[in-house]
TORKOL-4160 file (C-alpha; in steps of 0.2 Angstrom, whole numbers, padded with zeros to 4 digits, m for minus):
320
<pt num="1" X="0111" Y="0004" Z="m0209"/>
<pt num="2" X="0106" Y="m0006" Z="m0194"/>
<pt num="3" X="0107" Y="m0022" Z="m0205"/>
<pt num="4" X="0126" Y="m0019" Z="m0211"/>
<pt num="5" X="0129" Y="m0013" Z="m0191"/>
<pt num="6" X="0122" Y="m0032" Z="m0187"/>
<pt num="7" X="0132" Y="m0039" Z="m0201"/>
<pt num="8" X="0148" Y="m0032" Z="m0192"/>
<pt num="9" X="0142" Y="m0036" Z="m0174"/>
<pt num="10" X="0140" Y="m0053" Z="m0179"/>
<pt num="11" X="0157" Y="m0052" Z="m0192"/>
<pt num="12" X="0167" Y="m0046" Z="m0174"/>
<pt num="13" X="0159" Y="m0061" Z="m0163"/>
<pt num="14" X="0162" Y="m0076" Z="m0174"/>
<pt num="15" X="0180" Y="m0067" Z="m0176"/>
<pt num="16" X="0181" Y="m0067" Z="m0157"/>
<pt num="17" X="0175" Y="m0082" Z="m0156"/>
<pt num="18" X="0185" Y="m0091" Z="m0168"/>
<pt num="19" X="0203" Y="m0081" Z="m0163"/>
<pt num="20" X="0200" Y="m0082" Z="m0143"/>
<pt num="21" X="0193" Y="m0097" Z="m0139"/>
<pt num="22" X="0193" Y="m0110" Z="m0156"/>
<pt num="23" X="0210" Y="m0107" Z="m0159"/>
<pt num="24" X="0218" Y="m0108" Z="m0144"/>
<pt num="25" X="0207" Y="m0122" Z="m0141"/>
<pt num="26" X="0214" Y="m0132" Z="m0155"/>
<pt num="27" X="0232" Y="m0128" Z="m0151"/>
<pt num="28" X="0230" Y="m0134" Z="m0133"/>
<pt num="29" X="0222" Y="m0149" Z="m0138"/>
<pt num="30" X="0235" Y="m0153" Z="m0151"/>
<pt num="31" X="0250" Y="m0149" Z="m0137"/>
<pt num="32" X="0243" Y="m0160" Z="m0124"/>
<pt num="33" X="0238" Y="m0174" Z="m0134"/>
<pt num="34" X="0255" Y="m0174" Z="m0148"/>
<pt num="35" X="0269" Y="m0163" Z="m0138"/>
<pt num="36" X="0263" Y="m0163" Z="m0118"/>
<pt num="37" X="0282" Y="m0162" Z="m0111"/>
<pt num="38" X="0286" Y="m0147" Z="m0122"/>
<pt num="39" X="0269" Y="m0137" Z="m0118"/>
<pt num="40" X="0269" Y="m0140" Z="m0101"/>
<pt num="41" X="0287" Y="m0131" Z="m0101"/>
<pt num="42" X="0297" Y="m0148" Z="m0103"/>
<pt num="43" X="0297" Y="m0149" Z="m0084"/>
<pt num="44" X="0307" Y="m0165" Z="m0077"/>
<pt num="45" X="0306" Y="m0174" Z="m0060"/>
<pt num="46" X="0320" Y="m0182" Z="m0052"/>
<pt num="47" X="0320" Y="m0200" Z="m0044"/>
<pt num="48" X="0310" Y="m0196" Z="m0029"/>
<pt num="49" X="0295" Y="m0190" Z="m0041"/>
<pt num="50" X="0297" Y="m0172" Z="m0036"/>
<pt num="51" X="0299" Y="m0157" Z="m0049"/>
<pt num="52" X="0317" Y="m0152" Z="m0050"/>
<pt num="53" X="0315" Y="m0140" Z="m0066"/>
<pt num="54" X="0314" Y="m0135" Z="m0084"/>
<pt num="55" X="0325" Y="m0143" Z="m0097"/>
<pt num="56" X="0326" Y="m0127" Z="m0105"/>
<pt num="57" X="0331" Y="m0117" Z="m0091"/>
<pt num="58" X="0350" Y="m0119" Z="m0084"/>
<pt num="59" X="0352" Y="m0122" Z="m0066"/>
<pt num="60" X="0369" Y="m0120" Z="m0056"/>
<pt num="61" X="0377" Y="m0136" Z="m0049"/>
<pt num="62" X="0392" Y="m0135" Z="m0038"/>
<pt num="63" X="0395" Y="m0151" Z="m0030"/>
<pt num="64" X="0411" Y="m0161" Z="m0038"/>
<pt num="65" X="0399" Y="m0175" Z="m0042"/>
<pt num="66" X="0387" Y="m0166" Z="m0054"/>
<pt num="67" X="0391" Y="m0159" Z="m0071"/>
<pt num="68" X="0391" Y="m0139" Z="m0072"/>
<pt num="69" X="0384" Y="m0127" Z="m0084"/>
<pt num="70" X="0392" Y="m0114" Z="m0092"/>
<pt num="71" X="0394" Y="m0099" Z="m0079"/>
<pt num="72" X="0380" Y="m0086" Z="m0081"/>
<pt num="73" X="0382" Y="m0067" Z="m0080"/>
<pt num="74" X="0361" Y="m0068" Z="m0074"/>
<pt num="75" X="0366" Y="m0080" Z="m0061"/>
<pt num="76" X="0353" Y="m0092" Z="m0070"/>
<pt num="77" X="0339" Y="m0080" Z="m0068"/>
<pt num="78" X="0329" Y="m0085" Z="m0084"/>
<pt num="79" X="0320" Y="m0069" Z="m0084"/>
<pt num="80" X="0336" Y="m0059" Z="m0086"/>
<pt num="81" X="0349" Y="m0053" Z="m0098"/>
<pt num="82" X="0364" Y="m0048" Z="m0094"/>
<pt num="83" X="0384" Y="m0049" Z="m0099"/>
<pt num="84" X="0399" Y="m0046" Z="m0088"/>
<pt num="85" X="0408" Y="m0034" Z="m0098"/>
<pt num="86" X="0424" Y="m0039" Z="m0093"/>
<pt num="87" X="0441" Y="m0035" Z="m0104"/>
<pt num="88" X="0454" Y="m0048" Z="m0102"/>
<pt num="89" X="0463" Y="m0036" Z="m0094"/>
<pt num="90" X="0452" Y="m0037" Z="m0080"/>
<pt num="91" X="0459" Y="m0045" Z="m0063"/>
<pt num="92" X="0440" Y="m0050" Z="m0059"/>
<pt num="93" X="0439" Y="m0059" Z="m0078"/>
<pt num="94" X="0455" Y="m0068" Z="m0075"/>
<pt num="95" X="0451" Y="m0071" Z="m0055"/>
<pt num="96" X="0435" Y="m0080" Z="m0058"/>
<pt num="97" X="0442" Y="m0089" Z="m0073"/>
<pt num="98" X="0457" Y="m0097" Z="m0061"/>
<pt num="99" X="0445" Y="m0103" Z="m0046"/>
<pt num="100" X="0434" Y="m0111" Z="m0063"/>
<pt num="101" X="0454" Y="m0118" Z="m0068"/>
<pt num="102" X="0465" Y="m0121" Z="m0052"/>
<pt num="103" X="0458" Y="m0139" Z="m0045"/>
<pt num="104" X="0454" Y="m0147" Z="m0064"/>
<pt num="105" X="0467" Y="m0139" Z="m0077"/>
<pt num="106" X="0479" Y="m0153" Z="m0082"/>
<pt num="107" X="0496" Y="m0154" Z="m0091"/>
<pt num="108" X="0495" Y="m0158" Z="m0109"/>
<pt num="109" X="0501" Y="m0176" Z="m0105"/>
<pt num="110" X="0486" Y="m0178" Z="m0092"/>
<pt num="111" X="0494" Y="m0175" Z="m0077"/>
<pt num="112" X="0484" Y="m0163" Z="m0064"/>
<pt num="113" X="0491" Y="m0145" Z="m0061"/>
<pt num="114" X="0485" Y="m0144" Z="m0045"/>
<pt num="115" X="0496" Y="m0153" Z="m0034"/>
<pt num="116" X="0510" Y="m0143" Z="m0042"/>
<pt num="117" X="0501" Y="m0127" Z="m0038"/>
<pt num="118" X="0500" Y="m0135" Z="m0018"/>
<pt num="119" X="0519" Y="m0139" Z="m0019"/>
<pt num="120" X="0522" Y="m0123" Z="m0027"/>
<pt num="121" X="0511" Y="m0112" Z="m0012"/>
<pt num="122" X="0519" Y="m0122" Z="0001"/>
<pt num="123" X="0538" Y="m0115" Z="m0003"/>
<pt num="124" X="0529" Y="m0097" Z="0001"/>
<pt num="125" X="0539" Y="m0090" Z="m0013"/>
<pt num="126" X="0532" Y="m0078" Z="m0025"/>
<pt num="127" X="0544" Y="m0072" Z="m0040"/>
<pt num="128" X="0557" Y="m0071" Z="m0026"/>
<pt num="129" X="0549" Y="m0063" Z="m0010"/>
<pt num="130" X="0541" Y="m0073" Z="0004"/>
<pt num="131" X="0524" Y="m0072" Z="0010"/>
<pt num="132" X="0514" Y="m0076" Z="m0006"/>
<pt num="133" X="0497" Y="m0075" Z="0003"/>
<pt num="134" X="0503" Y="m0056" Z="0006"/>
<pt num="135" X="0508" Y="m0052" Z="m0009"/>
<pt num="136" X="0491" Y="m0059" Z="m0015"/>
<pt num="137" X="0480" Y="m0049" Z="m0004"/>
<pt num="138" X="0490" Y="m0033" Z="m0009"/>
<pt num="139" X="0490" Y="m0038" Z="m0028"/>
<pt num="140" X="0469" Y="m0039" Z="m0027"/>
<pt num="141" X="0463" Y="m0031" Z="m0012"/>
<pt num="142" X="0445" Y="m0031" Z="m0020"/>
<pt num="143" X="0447" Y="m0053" Z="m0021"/>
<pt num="144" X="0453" Y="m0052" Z="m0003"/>
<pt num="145" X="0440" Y="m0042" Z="0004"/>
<pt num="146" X="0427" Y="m0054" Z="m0005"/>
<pt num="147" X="0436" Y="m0069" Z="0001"/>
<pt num="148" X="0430" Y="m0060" Z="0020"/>
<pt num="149" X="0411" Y="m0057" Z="0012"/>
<pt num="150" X="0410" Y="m0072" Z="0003"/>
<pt num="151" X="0406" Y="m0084" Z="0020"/>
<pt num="152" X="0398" Y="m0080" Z="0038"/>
<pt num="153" X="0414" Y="m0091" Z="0042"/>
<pt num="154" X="0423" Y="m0080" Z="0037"/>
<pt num="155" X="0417" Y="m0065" Z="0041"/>
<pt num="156" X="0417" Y="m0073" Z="0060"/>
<pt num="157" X="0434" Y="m0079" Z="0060"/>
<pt num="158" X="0440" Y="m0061" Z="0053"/>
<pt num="159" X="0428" Y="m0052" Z="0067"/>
<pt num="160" X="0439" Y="m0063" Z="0083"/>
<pt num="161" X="0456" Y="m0058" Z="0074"/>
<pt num="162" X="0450" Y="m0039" Z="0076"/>
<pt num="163" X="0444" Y="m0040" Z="0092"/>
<pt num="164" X="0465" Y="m0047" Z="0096"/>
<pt num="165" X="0471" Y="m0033" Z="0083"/>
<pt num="166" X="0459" Y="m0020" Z="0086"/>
<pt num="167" X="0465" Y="m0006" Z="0071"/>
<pt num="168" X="0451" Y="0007" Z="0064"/>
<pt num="169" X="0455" Y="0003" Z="0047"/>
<pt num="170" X="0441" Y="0003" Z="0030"/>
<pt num="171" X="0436" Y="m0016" Z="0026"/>
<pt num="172" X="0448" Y="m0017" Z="0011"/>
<pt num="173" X="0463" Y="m0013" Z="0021"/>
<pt num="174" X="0457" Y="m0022" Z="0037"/>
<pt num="175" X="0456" Y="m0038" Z="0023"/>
<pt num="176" X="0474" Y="m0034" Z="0018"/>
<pt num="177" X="0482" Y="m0033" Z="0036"/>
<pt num="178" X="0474" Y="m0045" Z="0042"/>
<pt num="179" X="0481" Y="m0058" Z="0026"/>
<pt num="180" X="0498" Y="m0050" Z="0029"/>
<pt num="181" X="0498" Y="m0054" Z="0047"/>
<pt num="182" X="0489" Y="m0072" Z="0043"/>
<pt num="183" X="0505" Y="m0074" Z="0029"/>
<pt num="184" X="0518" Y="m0071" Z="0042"/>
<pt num="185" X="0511" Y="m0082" Z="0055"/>
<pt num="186" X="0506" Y="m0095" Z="0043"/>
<pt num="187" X="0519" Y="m0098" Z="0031"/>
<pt num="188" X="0515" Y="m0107" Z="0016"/>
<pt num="189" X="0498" Y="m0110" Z="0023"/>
<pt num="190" X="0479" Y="m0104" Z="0019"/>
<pt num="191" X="0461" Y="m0103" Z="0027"/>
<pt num="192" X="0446" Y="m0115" Z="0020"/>
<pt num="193" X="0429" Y="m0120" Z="0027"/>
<pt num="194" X="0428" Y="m0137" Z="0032"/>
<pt num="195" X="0412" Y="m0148" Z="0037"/>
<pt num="196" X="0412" Y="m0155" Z="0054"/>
<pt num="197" X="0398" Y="m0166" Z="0063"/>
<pt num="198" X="0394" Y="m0157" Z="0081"/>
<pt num="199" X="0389" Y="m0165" Z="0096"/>
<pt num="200" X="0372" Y="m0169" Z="0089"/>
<pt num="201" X="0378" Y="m0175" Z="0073"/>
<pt num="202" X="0375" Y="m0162" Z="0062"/>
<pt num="203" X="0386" Y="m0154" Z="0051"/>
<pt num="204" X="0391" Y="m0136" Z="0053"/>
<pt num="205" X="0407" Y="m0125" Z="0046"/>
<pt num="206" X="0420" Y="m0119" Z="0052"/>
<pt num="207" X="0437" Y="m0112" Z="0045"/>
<pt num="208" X="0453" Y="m0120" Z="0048"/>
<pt num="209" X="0472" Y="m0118" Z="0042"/>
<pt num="210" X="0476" Y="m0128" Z="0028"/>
<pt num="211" X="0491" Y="m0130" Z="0017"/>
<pt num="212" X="0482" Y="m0139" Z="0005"/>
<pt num="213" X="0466" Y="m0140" Z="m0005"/>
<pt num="214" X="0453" Y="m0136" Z="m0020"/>
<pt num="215" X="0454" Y="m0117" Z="m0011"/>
<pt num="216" X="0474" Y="m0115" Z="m0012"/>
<pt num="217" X="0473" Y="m0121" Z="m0030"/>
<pt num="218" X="0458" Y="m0111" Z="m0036"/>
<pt num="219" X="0462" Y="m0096" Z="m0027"/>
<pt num="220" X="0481" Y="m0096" Z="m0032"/>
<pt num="221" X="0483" Y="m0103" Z="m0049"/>
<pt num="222" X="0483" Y="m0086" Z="m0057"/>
<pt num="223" X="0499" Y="m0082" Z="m0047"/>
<pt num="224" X="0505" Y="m0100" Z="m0050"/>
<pt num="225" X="0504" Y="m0097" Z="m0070"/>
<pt num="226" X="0513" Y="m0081" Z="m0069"/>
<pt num="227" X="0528" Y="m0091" Z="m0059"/>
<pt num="228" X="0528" Y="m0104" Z="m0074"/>
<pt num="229" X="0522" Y="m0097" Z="m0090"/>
<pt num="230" X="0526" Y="m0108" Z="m0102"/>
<pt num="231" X="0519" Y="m0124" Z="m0093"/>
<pt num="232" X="0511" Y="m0133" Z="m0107"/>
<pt num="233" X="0495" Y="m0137" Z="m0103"/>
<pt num="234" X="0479" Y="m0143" Z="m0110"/>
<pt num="235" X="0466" Y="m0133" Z="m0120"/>
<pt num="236" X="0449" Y="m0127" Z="m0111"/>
<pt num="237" X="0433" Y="m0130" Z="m0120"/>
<pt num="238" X="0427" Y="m0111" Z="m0122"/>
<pt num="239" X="0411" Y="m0114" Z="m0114"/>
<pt num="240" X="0418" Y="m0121" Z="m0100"/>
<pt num="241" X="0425" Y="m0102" Z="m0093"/>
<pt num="242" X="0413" Y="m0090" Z="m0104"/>
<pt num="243" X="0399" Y="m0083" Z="m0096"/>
<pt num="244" X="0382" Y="m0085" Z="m0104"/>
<pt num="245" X="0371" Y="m0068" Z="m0104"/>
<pt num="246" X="0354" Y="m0077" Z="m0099"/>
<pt num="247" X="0350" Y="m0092" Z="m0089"/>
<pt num="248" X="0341" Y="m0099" Z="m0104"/>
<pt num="249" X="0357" Y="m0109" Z="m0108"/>
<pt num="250" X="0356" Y="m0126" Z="m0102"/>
<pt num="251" X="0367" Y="m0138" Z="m0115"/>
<pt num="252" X="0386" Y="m0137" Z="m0112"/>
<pt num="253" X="0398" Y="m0142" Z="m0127"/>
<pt num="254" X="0401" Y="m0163" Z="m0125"/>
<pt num="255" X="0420" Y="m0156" Z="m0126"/>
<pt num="256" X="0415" Y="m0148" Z="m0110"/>
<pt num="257" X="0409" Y="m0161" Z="m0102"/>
<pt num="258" X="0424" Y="m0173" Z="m0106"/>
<pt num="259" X="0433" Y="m0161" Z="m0097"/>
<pt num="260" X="0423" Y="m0161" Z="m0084"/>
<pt num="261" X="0423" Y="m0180" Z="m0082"/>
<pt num="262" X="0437" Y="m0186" Z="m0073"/>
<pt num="263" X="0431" Y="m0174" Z="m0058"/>
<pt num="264" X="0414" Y="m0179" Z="m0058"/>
<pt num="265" X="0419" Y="m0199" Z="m0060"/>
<pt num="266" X="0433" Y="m0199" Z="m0045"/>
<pt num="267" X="0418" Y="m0190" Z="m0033"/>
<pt num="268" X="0406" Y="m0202" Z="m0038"/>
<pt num="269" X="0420" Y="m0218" Z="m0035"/>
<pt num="270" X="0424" Y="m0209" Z="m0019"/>
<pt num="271" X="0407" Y="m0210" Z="m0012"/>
<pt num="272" X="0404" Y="m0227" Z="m0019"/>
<pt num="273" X="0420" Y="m0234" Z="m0014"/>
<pt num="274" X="0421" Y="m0242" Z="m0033"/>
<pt num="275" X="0434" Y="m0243" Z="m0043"/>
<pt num="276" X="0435" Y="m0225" Z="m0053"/>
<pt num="277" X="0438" Y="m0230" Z="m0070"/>
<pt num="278" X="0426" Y="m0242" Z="m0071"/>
<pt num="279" X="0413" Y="m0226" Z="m0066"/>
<pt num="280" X="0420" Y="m0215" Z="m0079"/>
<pt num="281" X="0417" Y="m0228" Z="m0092"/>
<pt num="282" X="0400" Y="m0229" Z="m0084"/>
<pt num="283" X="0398" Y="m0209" Z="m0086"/>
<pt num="284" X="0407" Y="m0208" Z="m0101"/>
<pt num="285" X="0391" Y="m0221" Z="m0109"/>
<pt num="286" X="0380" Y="m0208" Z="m0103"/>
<pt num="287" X="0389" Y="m0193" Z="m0111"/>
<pt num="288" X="0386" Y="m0203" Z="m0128"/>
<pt num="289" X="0368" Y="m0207" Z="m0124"/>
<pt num="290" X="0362" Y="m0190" Z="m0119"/>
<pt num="291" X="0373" Y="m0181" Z="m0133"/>
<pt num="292" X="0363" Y="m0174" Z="m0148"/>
<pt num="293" X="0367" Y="m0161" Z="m0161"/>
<pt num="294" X="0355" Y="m0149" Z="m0172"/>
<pt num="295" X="0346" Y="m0154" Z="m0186"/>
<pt num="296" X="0344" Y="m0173" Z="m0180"/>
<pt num="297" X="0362" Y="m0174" Z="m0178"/>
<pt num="298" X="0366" Y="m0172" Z="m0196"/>
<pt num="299" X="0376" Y="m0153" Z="m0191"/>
<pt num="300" X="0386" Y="m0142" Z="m0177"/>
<pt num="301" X="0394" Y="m0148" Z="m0163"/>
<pt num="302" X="0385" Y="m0163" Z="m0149"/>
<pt num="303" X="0380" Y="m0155" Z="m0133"/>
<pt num="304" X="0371" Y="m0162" Z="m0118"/>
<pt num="305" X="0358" Y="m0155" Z="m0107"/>
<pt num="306" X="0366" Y="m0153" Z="m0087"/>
<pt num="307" X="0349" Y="m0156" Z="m0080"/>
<pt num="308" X="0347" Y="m0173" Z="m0088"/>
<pt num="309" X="0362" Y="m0178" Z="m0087"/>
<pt num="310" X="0365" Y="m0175" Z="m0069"/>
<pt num="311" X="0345" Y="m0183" Z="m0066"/>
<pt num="312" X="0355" Y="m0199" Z="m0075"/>
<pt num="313" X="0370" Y="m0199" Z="m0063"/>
<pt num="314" X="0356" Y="m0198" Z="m0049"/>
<pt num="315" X="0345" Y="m0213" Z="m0057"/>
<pt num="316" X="0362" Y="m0225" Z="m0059"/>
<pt num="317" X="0373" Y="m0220" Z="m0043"/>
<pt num="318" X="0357" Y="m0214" Z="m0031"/>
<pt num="319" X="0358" Y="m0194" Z="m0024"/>
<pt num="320" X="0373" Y="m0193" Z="m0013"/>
C-alpha cells in the first residue's frame, strides 16, 4: 500500500514537473530563439524607437496622410466582439457610410465627386425647396444632435447661439431649430472646425462658416446621391465601408488601399511640396512590397497590414 501510494506521488511530481515547468520551458526557448517577434506579440516600433503597437491588433488612423483600416463596430478594442446590426435601411448605416464616401468617391472615369457635391450644396436647393442644411437637420435630427455632441467646439458655439435665442426646447429639437435658423442665415453655407495658431503659437479649434470642405461633402453626399441617382460612379472595395466585429483586423484588402491612395499620396505631396505623382508611384511601390496573400501567396486575395504600412510612409516621408 504505501509503496504504490509513493509510486503515484512520485508518477504526479515528474508529471508536474515535466507539463509545468519542462514544457513550457522548451516552448519558450524555441519562441525566443526561432520566432522572437511573434511570441513577444509581433510588437513593432516606429522610427523614433518607441512601441507603437501590435501587428495583429488593428489601430484607427484618421489623418489624410495614413492608410485606414477597415471601420470597427469594437472601436479597435481587441478584447471585444461586437457587430453593428444595422439594416440597410438604416439612416445611421447609410450616414456613417457617406462621411466614409463624400471627400474620396470618384466618378467611373476618375473624376472626384466631391466638388460636385460643394457646387451642388452651394445652390441650397434640395429636390426643389431651399435651405438644404434645414431640410437635412429635420430629415435626421438624431445626426444633427450628434453633430452638436460630436465636438466641445460645437457644443460652445451652440451654447452662445442659445444664450441669443434662449427657447426651453429638448436637445433634439434645440439641434433642429438651431440648423433651421443657421440654414436661413447662411445660405448655401455650413459649420466646420478649423485649426488656428493663438497668440502663443499654439494650435487650438474653433468653428467657423464654410461653404466648402471635407465636412459639406461627407456630411451631405447622402442627400447629394438622392439628387442624382444615376451618377456613375466607381465601385467601393467592400472592406473599405463594412465594419469589422473585433479589433483583431489589422489587413485591409490591397483593392482598399488602391482606393485609398490618391488621398493619402496628395496629403503627403502637400506637406512635402513634391510633385504628387511622383509620391503615389513612391506609395504605390510600397503597396507591392508590403502586399502578401495566404498560403505564401499561392491563394486569396493580397492584403496589407495598416500598421506597417503606415510605419513605411513614416520611415520614407518622416512623421508629419
Amino acid at each position: 500500500m504505501l509503496r504504490a501510494l509513493s509510486n503515484s506521488i512520485f508518477l504526479l511530481i515528474t508529471l508536474v514537473v515535466m507539463t509545468c515547468v519542462i514544457y513550457p520551458l522548451v516552448l519558450w526557448g524555441i519562441g525566443q530563439t526561432i520566432f522572437p517577434f511573434q511570441a513577444n506579440g509581433s510588437m513593432v516600433t516606429g522610427p523614433d524607437g518607441k512601441l507603437i503597437g501590435s501587428v495583429l491588433i488593428a489601430q484607427p488612423f484618421t489623418k489624410a496622410e495614413y492608410f485606414q483600416p477597415r471601420p470597427s463596430a469594437a472601436s479597435y478594442d481587441a478584447s471585444a466582439s461586437a457587430s453593428s446590426a444595422l439594416a440597410p435601411s438604416n439612416y445611421a448605416l447609410r450616414d456613417r457610410v457617406a462621411r466614409t464616401l463624400g471627400p474620396l468617391v470618384k466618378y467611373r472615369d476618375g473624376k472626384p465627386v466631391g466638388p460636385d457635391i460643394v457646387k451642388w450644396f452651394q445652390q441650397d436647393t434640395y429636390q426643389g425647396q431651399k435651405h438644404i442644411v434645414a431640410q437635412w437637420a429635420v430629415l435626421h435630427s438624431s445626426q444633427a444632435l450628434a453633430w452638436v455632441n460630436a465636438d466641445p467646439t460645437h457644443q460652445a458655439y451652440v451654447d452662445h447661439w442659445t444664450k441669443l435665442h434662449p427657447a426651453n426646447l429638448p436637445p433634439t429639437d434645440l439641434a433642429v431649430v438651431f440648423f433651421q435658423n443657421f440654414s436661413k442665415e447662411n445660405p448655401g453655407k455650413f459649420l466646420a472646425s478649423v485649426s488656428h495658431a493663438n497668440k502663443n503659437g499654439k494650435s487650438e479649434m474653433s468653428v467657423e462658416i464654410v461653404n466648402s470642405g471635407s465636412d459639406i461633402q461627407a456630411i451631405f453626399f447622402d442627400m447629394w446621391r438622392h439628387e442624382y441617382p444615376d451618377a456613375d460612379l466607381q465601385t467601393v472595395p467592400g472592406d473599405f465601408v463594412t465594419t469589422s466585429a473585433s479589433g483583431l483586423d489589422p489587413h485591409i484588402s490591397l483593392e482598399n488601399a488602391h482606393f485609398q491612395l490618391d488621398r493619402v499620396a496628395a496629403a503627403w505631396a502637400s506637406k512635402l511640396k513634391r510633385d504628387s505623382q511622383t509620391i503615389t508611384t513612391e506609395i504605390e511601390a510600397m503597396l507591392q512590397e508590403n502586399a502578401r496573400a495566404a498560403f505564401a501567396g499561392f491563394a486569396g486575395e493580397r492584403f496589407v497590414n495598416v500598421l506597417q504600412l503606415n510605419i513605411e510612409l513614416n520611415k520614407h516621408y518622416g512623421a508629419p
